[in-house]
C-alpha positions, 0 to 999 in steps of 0.5 A: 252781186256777181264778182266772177269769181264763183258760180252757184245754182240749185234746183229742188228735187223730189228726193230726199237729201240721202238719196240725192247725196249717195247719187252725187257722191257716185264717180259713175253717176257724176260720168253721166252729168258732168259735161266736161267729164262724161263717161268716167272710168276709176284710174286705180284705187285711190279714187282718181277717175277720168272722163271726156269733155263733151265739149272738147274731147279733152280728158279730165280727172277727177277725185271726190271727197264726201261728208255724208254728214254734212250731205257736202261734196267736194270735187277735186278736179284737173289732172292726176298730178295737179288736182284743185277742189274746184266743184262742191255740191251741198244737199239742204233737205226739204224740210229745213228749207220748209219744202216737203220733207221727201224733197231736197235742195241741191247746190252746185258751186264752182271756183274761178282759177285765176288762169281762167279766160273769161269765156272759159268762165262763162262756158263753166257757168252755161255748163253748170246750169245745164249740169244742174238740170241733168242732176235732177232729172236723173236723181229723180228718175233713179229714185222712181225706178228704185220705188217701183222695182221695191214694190 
């Protein structure tokens, strides 16, 4: 049941759940899929980054906090000053989901702010869908060109 509260969505990848992790975890790699912080850039060395909105042209920052272990990463997203772990990714290898072990689940999940409009939610959720798409494609992408340049 929907309660407009969070968002979830996931696709299966053609990776394994390392690759993809190394992949979400990457603050350059998150500049060319999130839509509402493209082209990121690090802000100093405590792993602040910014980026645009594609949408709106407005700047955003963000930090992320990853769990390698638990292939968990969290996104704290807003502004320098005022960061909220808003965003989280989790990687289920295939193989735990009876999907071929070479292969991963990827999940992306998103928190409603309470000051959030309710057409900002539905937008977040629109991008989200279409964040998770990029996600794959790129991942996948990256790990053929990776395979062939090791041969």
């Amino acid at each position: 049941m929907a309660d407009g509260l969070s968002h979830i969505t996931t696709r299966h990848a053609q990776v394994s759940a390392d690759v993809a992790f190394r992949f979400l975890s990457d603050p350059t790699a998150v500049g060319r899929w999130s839509l509402g912080c493209f082209d990121t850039t690090p802000v100093g060395d405590d792993g602040l980054h910014t980026g645009h909105s594609l949408i709106d042209g407005n700047q955003g920052w963000f930090r992320i906090d990853a769990d390698p272990e638990r292939h968990v990463i969290d996104y704290f997203v807003g502004t320098p000053d005022r960061l909220t772990r808003r965003i989280s990714a989790r990687i289920m290898a295939g193989e735990v989901l009876g999907f071929d072990e070479s292969s991963c689940l990827i999940s992306l999940c998103a928190w409603r702010t309470s000051e959030m409009s309710d057409q900002r939610w539905r937008d977040l959720c629109v991008l989200h869908e279409a964040e998770i798409v990029l996600i794959q494609g790129q991942v996948e992408r990256a790990a053929m060109r990776d395979e062939t340049e090791a041969r």
